[in-house]
N, C-alpha and C positions, 0 to 999 in steps of 0.2 A: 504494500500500500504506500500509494505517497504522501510525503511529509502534510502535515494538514488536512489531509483528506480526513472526513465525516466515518466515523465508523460506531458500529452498532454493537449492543451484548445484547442475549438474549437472558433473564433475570426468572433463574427457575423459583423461588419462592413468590412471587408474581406472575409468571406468565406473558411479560409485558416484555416488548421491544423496548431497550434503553439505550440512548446516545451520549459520548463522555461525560456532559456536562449534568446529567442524573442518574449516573451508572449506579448500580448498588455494588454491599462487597464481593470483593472478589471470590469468595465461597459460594457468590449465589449466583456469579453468570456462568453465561459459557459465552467467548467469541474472543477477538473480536472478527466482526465480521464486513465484509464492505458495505452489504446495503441494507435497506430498515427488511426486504426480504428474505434473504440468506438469515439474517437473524430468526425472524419468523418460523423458518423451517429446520433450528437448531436441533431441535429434538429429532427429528423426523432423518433430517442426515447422521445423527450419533446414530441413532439405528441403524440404517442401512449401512454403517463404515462397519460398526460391531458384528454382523450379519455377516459381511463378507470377510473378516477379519476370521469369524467363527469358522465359517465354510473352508477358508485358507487352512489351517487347526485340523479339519477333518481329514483334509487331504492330504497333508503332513504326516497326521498320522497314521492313516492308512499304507504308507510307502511300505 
């Protein structure tokens, strides 16, 4: 990202899309992220990363 550029957390004990100036703690986001939607969809990409991380795992250990 570049210098100054707008970036977003997503604020799991809210639920809420936050931008630096109202972030909450760092225990409660996840990001940062570049736009008010990637944050949005924070949850939703930790899943799918986890999922395939898991699938990776399976196949590992099946060799």
């Amino acid at each position: 990202m570049s210098e100054g550029a707008v970036q977003y957390w997503y604020n799991l004990s809210t639920g809420q899309v936050e931008s630096a100036t109202g972030k909450g703690q760092g225990k409660d986001v996840m990001g940062p992220y570049p736009t008010r939607a990637a944050a949005q969809q924070a949850l939703e990409s930790a899943r799918a990363r986890t999922e395939a991380w898991d699938e990776e795992d399976r196949r590992w250990d099946d060799k």
